[in-house]
C-alpha positions as CSV (number, residue, x, y, z in Angstrom):
1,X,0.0,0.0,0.0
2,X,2.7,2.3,0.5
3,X,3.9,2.3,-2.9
4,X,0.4,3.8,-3.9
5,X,0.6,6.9,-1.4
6,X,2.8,8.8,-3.6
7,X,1.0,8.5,-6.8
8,X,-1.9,9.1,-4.5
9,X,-0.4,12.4,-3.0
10,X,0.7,14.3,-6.7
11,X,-3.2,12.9,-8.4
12,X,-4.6,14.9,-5.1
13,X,-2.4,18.0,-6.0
14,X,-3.7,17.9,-9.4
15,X,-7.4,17.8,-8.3
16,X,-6.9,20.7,-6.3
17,X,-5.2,22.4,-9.3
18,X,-7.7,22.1,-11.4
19,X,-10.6,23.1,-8.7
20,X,-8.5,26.5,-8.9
21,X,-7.9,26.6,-12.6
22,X,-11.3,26.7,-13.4
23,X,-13.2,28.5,-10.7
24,X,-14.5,31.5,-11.5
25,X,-13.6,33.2,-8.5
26,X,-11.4,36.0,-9.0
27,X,-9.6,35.7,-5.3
28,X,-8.9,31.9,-6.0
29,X,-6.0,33.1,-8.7
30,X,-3.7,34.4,-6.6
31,X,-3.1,31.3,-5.3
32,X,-2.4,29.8,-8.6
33,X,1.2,30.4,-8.6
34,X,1.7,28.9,-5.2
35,X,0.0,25.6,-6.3
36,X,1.5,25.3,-9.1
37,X,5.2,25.9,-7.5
38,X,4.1,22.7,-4.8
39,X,3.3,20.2,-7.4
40,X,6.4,21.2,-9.5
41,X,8.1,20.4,-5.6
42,X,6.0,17.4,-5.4
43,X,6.9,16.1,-8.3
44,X,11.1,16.5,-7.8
45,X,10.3,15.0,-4.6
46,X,8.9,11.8,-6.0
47,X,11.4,11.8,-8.9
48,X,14.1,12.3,-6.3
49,X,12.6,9.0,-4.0
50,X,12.1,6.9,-7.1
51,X,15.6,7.1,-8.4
52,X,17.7,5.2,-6.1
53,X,20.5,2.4,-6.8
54,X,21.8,-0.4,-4.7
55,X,25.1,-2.8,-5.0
56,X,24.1,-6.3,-3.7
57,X,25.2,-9.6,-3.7
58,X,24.1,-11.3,-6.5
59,X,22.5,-14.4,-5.2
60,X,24.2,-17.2,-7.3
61,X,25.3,-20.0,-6.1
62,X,28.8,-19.6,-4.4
63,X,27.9,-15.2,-4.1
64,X,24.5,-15.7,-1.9
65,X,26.7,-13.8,1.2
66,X,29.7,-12.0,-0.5
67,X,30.7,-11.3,-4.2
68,X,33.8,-13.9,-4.1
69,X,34.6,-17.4,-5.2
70,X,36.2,-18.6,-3.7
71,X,37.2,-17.4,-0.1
72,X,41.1,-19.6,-0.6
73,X,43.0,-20.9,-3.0
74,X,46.7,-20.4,-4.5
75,X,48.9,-18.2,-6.5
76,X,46.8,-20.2,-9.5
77,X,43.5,-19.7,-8.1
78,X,41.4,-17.5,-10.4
79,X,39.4,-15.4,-8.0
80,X,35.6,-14.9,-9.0
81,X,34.4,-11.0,-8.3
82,X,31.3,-10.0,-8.8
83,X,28.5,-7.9,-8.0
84,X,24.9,-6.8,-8.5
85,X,24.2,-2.9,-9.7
86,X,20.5,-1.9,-10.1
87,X,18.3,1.7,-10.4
88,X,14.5,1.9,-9.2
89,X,14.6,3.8,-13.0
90,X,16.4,1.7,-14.8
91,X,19.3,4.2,-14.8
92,X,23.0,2.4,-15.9
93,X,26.1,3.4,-13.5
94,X,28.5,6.3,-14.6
95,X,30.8,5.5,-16.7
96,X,33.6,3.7,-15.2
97,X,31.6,1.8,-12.9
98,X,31.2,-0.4,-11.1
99,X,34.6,-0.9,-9.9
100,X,36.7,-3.5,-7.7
101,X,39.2,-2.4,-4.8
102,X,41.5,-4.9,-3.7
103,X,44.2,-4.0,-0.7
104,X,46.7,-6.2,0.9
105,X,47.7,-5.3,3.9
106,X,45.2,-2.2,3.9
107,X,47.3,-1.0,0.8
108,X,45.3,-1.0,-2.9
109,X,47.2,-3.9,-5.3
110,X,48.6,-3.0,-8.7
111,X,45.7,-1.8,-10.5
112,X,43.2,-1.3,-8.2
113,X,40.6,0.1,-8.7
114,X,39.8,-2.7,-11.4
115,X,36.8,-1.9,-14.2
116,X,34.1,-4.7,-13.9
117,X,32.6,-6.5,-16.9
118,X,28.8,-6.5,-17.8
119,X,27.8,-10.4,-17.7
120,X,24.0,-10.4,-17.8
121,X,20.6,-8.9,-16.4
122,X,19.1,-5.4,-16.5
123,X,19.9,-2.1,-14.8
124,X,16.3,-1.9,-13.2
125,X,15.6,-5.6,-11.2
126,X,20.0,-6.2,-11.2
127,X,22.9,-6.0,-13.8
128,X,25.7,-8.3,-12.8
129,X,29.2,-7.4,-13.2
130,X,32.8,-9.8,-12.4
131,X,36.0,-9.2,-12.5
132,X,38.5,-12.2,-12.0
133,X,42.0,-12.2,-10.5
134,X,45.2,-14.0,-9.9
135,X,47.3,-13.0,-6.6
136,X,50.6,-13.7,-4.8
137,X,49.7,-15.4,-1.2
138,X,49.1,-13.7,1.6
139,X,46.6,-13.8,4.3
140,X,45.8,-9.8,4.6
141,X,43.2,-9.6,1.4
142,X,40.1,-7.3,1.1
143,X,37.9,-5.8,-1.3
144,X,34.8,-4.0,-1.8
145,X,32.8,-2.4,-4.6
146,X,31.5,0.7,-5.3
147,X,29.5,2.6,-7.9
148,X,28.7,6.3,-9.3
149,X,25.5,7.1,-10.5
150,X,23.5,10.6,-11.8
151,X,20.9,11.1,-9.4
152,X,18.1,13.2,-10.9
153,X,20.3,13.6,-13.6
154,X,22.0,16.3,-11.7
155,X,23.8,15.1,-8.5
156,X,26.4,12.5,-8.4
157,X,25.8,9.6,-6.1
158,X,28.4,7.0,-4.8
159,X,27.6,3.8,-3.9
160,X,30.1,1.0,-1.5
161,X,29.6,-1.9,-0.1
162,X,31.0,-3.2,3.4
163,X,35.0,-4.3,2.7
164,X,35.1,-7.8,3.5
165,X,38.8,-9.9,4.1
166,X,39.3,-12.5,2.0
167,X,40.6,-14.2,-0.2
168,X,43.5,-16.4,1.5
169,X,46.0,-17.1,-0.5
170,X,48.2,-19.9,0.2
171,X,52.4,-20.0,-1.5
172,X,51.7,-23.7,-2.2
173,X,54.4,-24.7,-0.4
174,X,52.3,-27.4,2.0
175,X,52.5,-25.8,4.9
176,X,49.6,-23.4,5.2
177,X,46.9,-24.6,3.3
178,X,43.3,-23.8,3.8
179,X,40.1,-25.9,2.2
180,X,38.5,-24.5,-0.6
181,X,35.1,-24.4,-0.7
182,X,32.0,-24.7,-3.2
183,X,28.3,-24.8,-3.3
184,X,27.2,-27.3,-6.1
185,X,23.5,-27.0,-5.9
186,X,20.7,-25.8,-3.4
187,X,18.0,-27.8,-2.6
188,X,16.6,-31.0,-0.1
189,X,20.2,-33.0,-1.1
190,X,21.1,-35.9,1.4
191,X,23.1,-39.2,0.1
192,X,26.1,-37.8,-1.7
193,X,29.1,-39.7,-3.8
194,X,32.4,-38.3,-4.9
195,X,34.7,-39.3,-7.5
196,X,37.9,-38.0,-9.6
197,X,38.6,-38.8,-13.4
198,X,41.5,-39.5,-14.8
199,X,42.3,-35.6,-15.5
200,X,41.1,-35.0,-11.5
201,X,37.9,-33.3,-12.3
202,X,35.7,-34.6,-9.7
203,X,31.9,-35.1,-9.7
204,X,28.9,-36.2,-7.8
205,X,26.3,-38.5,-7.5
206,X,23.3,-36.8,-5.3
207,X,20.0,-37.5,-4.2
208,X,17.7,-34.5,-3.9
209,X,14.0,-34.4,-3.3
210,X,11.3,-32.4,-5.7
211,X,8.2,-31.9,-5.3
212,X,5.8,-32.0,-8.0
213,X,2.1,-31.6,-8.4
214,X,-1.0,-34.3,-9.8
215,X,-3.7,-33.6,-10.9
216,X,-6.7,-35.7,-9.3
217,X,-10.5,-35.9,-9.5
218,X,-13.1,-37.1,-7.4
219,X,-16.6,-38.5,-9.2
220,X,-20.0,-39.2,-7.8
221,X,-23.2,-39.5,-8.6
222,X,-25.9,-36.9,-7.0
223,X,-29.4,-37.0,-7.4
224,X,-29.7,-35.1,-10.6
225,X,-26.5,-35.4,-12.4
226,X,-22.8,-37.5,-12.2
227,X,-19.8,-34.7,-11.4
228,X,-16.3,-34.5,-11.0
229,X,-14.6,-32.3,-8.4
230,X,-11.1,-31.9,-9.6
231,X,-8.2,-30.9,-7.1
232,X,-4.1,-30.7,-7.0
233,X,-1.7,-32.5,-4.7
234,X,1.5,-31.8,-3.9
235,X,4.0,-35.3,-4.0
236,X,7.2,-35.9,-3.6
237,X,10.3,-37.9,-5.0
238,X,13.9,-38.6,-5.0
239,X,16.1,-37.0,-7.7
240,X,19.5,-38.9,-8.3
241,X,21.3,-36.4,-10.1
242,X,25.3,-36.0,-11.3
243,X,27.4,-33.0,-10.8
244,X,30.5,-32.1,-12.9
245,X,32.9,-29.5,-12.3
246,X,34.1,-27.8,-15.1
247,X,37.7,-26.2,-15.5
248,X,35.5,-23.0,-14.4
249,X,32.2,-21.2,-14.5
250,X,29.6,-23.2,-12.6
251,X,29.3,-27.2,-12.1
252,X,27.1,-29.2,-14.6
253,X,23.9,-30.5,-12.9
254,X,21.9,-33.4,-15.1
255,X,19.5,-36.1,-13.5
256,X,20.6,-39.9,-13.8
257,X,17.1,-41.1,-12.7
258,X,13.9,-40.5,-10.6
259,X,11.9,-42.5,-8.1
260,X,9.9,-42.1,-4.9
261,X,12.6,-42.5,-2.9
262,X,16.2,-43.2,-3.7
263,X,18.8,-43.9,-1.3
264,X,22.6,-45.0,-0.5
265,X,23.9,-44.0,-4.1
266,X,27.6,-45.0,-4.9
267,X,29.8,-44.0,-8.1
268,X,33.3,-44.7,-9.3
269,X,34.4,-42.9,-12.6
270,X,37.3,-45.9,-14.4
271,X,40.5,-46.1,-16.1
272,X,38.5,-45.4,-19.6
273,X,36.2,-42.3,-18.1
274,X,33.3,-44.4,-18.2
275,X,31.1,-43.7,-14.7
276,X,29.2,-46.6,-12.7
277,X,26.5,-45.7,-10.3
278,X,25.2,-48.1,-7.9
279,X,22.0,-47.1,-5.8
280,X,18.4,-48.1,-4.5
281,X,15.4,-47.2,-5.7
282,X,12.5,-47.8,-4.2
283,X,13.9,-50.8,-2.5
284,X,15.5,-52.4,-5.6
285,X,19.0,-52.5,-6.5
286,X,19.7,-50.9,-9.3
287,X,22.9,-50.1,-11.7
288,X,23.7,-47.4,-14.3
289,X,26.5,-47.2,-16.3
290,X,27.6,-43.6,-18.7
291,X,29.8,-44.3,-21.4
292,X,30.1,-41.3,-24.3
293,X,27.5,-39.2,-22.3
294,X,24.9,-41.8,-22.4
295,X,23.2,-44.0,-19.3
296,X,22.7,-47.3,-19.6
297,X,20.2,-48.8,-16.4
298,X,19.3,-51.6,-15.1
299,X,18.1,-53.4,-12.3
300,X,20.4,-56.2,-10.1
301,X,17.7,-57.4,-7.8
302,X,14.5,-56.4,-6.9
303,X,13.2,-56.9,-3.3
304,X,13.6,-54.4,-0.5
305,X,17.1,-53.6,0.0
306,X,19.3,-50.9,1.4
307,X,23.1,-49.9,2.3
308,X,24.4,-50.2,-1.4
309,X,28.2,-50.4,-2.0
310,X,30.3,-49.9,-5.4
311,X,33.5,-50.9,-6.4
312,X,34.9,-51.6,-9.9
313,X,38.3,-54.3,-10.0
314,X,41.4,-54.0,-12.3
315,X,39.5,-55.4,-15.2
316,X,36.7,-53.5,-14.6
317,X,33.7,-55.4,-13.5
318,X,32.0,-53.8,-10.8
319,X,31.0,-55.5,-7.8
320,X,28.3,-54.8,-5.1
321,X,27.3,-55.1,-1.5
322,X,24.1,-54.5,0.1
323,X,21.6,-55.2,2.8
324,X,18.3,-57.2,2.3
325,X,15.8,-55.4,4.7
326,X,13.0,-58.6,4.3
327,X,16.1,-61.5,4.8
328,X,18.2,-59.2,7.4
329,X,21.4,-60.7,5.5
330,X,24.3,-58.9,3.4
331,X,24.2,-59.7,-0.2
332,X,27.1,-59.9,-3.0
333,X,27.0,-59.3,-6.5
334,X,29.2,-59.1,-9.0
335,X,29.3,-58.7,-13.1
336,X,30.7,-62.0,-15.1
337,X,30.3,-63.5,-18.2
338,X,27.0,-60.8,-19.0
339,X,25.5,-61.5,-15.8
340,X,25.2,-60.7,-12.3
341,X,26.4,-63.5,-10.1
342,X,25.2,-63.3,-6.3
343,X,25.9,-64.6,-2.6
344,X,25.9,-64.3,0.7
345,X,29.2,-63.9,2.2
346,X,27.7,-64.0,5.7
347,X,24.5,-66.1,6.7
348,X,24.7,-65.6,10.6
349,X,22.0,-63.6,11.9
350,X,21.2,-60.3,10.8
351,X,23.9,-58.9,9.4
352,X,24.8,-56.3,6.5
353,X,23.8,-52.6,7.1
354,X,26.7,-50.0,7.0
355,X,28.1,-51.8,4.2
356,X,31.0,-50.8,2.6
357,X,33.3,-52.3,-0.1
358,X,36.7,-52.1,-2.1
359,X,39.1,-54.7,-4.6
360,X,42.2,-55.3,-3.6
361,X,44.8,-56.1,-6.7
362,X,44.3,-59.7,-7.2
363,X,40.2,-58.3,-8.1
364,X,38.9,-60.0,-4.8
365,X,36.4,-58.0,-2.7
366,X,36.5,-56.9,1.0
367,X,33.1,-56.2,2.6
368,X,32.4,-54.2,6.0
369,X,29.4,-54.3,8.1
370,X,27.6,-54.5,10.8
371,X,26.5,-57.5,12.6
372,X,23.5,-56.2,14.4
373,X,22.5,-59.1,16.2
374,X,25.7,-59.3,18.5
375,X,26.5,-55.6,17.9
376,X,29.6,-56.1,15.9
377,X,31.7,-54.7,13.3
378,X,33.0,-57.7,10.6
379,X,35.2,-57.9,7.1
380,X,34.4,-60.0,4.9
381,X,37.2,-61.1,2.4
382,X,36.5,-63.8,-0.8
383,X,39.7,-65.3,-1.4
384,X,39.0,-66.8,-4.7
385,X,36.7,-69.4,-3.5
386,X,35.3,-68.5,-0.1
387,X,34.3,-66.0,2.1
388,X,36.6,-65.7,5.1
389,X,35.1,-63.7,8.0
390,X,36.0,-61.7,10.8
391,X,35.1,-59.8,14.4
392,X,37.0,-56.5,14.0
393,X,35.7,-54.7,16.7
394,X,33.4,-56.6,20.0
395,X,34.4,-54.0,22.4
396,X,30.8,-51.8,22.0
397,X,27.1,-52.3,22.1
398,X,26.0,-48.6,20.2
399,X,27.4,-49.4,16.6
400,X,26.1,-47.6,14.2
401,X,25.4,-48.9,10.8
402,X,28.0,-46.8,9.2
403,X,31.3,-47.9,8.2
404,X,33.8,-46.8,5.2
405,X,36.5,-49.3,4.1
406,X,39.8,-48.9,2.1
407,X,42.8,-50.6,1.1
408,X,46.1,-49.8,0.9
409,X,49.1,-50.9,-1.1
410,X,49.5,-54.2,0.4
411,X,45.6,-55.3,0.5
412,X,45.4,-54.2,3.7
413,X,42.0,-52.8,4.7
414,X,41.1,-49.9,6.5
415,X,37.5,-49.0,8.5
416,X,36.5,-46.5,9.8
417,X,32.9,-46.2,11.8
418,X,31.1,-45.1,14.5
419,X,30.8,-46.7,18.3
420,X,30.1,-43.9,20.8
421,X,32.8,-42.1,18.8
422,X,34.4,-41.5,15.3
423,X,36.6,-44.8,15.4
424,X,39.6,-46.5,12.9
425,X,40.3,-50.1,12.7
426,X,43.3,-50.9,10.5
427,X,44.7,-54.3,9.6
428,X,48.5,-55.0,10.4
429,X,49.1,-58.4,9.1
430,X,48.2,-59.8,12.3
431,X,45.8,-58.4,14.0
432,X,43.5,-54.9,14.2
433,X,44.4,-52.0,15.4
434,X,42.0,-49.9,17.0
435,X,41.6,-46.5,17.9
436,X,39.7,-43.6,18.4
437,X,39.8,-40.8,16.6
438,X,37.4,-38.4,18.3
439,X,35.2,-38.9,21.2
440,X,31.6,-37.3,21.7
441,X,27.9,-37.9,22.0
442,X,27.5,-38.1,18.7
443,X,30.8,-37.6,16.5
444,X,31.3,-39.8,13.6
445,X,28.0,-41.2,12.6
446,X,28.6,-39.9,9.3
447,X,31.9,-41.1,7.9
448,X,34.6,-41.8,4.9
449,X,37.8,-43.1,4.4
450,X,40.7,-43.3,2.7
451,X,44.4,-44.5,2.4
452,X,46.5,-41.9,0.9
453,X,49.8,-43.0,-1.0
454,X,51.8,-43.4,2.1
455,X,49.7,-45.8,3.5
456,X,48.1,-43.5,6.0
457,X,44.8,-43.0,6.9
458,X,42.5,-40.0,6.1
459,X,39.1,-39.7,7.3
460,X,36.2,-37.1,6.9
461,X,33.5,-37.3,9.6
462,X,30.3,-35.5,10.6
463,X,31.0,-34.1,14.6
464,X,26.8,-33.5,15.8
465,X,28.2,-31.9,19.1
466,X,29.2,-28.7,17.4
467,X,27.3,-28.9,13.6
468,X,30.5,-29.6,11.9
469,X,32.5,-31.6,8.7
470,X,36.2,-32.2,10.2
471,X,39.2,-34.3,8.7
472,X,41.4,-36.7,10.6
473,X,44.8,-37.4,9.0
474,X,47.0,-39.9,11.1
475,X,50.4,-38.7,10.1
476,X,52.7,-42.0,11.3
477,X,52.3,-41.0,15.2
478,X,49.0,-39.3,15.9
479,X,45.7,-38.1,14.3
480,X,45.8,-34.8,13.3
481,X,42.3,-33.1,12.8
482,X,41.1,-30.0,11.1
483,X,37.8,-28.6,11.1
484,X,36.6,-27.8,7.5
485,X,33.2,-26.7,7.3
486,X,30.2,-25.1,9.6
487,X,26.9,-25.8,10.2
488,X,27.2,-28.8,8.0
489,X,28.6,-32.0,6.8
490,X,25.9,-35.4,6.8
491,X,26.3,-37.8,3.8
492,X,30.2,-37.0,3.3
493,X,32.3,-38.7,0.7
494,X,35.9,-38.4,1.3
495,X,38.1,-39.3,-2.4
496,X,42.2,-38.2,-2.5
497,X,43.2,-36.5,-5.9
498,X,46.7,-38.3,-6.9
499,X,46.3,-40.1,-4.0
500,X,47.5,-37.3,-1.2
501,X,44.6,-34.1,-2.2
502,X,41.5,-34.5,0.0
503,X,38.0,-33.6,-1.7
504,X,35.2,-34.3,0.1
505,X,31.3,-33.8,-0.9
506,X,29.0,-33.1,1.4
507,X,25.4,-32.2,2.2
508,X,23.4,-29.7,5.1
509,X,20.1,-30.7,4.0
510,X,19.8,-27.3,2.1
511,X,22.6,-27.4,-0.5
512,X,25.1,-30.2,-1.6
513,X,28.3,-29.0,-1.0
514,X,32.3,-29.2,-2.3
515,X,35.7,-28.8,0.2
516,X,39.0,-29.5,-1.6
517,X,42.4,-29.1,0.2
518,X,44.5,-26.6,-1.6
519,X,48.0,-27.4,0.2
């Protein structure tokens, strides 16, 4: 209603105008001049109100609470600028504007203040501008924007934002890195799945739910005619969707399938850049496979399953583990000969959630999981021609069905999962070796793993207590853990990019979400 006073105000100067304009009263025309001079005021008064301009944030993803991307990197990092200019008229900025100030160390950089580029939109509802930038490391970085534009056409008006410090900037040299993060999409996301190519372009395999509406009627007979009432309900479903990072601009976002409700998806990309996603959908195990930029599905079993693992062996056949929900047992399959050949590599009890699977070198499979009726965490190992079995850990009765498994260089495998705590089991040759990693209500219930090319253990971890993603490294004598994130980190997927580079996806509920080391 407010935006109506005005127009309001200058029609009821008008009126009043006009009732002396035309009144034949002789008395009423001194006043004439006077009215007129107050509309003429009236109307530069409204002029003056409408024509404002603002500098925001633009609202993309990655710029929805500054105008940079990203907040770290290296002396090879291209920093992302930009910034949002718009005018209640319509009105562009002054020539020469908008512009970009970067200091260092409170001191404007060569060539501050830097001319931004038009990129798209429209001066009146937001005209985006970037800049991009290379700089030499250093952690005393800030910017801020500003713009000049003709108010009224007369007066010059300058607009600033708040200076913000950032980027970092790390010399590369190991020592002081920082984690460089990215938002990948915004939505319901939960089960996430990382993978590197062969280049080291990662991507991921996502659920996120949609809603979408179907239209329904309702028929009857009444006493004089048969009618239809005809009404809209909202449903939902599970999107599984692949995210690609390009060598810049934005990540790639396609769908790989749809279904009421998909869960536990898992993805490798292979030596020949083909990708293999293994998930469940609606309770039935399913299998995709991209070669060339085109899926091919399929369904492994049908039943009501859960806890779906991938791996893919040196000769590229991929092999699964997952839980049947109706049988309570963990179930094997693997690609031969054109078909799907299955087992159970443990019938005692009701075992298999938190499943978790890699191939050593000779192609056979290692399988964690839990045993939930004695509360215990197993591996599962086929040696050619049987399944060998073991307790790894017995020492807890508040496992949670989560576990991630590895191998390193000499077959040896690696779990990590969560028992009243983020813990590590490790094979020696001999025995397990247990620890734990980091204590807490409830620290570690969300978890990944991997062995980097020294043979030591990395591990990314949701920590409830304080709403967080952190990283455990053991580096040969102790664990050494980082915080990298805020306010999120469920569903994370930890890979290592030539086998030493963390990247880890990642999900808040909100938005799927990418952290990658930058050393």
């Amino acid at each position: 209603m407010k935006s109506k006073q005005p127009v309001v105000s200058l029609l009821s100067l008008f009126f009043l105008l006009s009732l002396f304009l035309f009144s034949p009263s002789d008395s009423q025309a001194k006043v004439h001049t006077g009215i007129i001079g107050a509309v003429k005021h009236k109307v530069k008064e409204l002029r003056e109100k409408k024509d404002e301009a603002f500098l925001t944030w633009t609202g993309e993803i990655n710029y929805g609470a500054d105008g940079l991307n990203f907040e770290c990197g290296n002396t090879s990092t291209t920093f992302i600028y930009r910034i949002s200019y718009k005018n209640s008229l319509g009105k562009p900025p002054r020539a020469g504007y908008p512009r970009l100030h970067v200091k260092k160390n409170g001191s404007e950089v060569a060539g501050s203040p830097f001319l931004m580029s038009f990129q798209s939109g429209n001066f009146r509802t937001g005209a985006i501008y970037s800049h991009s930038l290379q700089l030499s490391s250093g952690d005393d970085y800030s910017y801020y924007f500003e713009a000049e534009y003709s108010k009224d056409d007369a007066s010059v008006t300058r607009l600033t934002t708040n200076e913000i410090t950032s980027p970092f900037v790390t010399d590369g040299s190991g020592t002081n890195g920082c984690w460089q993060i990215q938002e990948v999409d915004r939505g319901a996301v939960s089960y996430t799945s990382l993978a590197f190519d062969g280049s080291g372009k990662p991507s991921i395999i996502y659920t996120k739910q949609e809603a979408y509406s179907v239209y329904l009627s309702s028929c009857y007979y009444t006493y004089y005619e048969y009618k239809c009432d005809y009404y809209r309900e909202i449903r939902y479903r599970d999107n599984l969707n692949l995210a690609v990072s390009p060598s810049s601009g934005s990540w790639s976002i396609s769908r790989v399938d749809a279904s009421t409700e998909i869960t536990h998806p898992s993805h490798t990309v292979d030596g020949a850049g083909d990708m293999r996603v293994l998930y469940i959908a609606d309770g039935n195990l399913k299998y995709a496979k991209r070669t060339e930029g085109v899926w091919a599905m399929g369904t492994i079993d049908t039943g009501n399953y859960s806890y779906s693992a991938l791996a893919v062996d040196g000769t590229g056949a991929p092999h699964a583990a997952y839980y049947n929900i109706t049988g309570q047992k963990l179930k094997y399959a693997r690609w031969t000969e054109g078909v799907w050949a299955m087992g159970t590599p443990d019938p005692a009890g009701n075992v298999g959630k938190g499943t978790a699977i890699s191939v050593d070198a000779s192609n056979n499979p290692h399988i964690s999981y839990w045993d939930s009726s004695n509360n215990l965490l197993k591996h599962a190992v086929w040696n050619g021609s049987v399944w060998t079995v073991q307790i790894v850990d017995a020492a807890g009765l508040t496992l949670y069905p989560a576990t991630s498994l590895d191998l390193d260089a000499l077959g040896y495998p690696h779990i990590s999962y969560y028992n009243s705590a983020l813990k590590y089991a490790g094979w020696t040759g001999a025995g397990w070796n247990i620890q734990t990693i980091d204590a807490g209500v409830d620290v570690g219930s969300h978890n990944s793993i991997k062995v980097d090319s020294s043979g030591n253990p990395r591990i990314s971890y949701y920590d409830a207590t304080v709403d967080a993603l952190k990283f455990a490294a053991w580096d040969g004598g102790a664990w050494v853990k980082k915080t990298v994130d805020t306010g999120t980190g469920r569903f994370n997927s930890l890979k290592l990019l030539g086998g030493n580079i963390p990247g880890i996806s990642y999900s808040d509920g909100a938005a799927l979400k990418y952290a990658e080391w930058v050393p």
